[in-house]
C-alpha positions as CSV (number, residue, x, y, z in Angstrom):
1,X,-16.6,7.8,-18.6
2,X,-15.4,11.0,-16.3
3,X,-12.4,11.1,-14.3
4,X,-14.3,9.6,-11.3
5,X,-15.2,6.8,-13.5
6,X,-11.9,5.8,-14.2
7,X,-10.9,6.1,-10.5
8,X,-13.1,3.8,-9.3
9,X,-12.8,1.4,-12.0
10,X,-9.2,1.4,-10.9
11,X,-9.8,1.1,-7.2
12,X,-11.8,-2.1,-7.6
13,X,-9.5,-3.7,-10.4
14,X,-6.6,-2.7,-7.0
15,X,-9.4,-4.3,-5.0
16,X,-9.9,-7.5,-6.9
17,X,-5.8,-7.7,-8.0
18,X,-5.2,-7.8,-3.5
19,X,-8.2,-10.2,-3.0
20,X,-6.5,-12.5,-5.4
21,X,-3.0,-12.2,-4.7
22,X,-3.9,-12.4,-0.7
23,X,-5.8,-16.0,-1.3
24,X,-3.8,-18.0,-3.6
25,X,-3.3,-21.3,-2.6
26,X,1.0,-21.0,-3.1
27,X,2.7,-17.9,-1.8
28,X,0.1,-15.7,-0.9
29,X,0.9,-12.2,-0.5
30,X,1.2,-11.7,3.2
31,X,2.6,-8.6,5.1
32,X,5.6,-9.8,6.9
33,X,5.4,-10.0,10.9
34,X,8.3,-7.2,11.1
35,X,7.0,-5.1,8.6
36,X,5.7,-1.4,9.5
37,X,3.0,-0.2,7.6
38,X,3.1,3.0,6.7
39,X,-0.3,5.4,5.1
40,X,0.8,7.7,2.6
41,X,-2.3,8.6,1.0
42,X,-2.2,12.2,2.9
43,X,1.2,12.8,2.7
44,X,3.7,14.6,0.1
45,X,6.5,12.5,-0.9
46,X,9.0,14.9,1.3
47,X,7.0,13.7,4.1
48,X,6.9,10.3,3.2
49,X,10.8,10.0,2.6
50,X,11.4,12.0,6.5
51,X,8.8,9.4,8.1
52,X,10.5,6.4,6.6
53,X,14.0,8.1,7.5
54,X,12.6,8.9,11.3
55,X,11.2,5.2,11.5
56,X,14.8,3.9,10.2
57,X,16.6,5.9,12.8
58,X,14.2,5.2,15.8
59,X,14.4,1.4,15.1
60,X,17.9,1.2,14.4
């Protein structure tokens, strides 16, 4: 199995490990109504520490 293999075995074991954690029948993970979702998948972590910095100081 190749690299890209491996990545997408991971992405659906992510995909199944969400599915189930989002449907159980006691405490189901939920996003909370105040939460702010935030993508990082394109962003360097020094980027992703000065948006969550910005976001803190524009809703503080």
């Amino acid at each position: 199995m190749g690299r890209i293999g491996l990545s997408q075995e991971v992405l659906a074991d992510l995909k199944r490990r969400d599915e189930k954690d989002s449907t159980r029948a006691y405490s189901p993970l939920q996003k909370a109504d105040e939460a702010i979702e935030i993508d990082t998948s394109m962003l360097s972590i020094d980027q992703q520490v000065r948006k969550i910095i910005n976001l803190v100081k524009k809703n503080n």
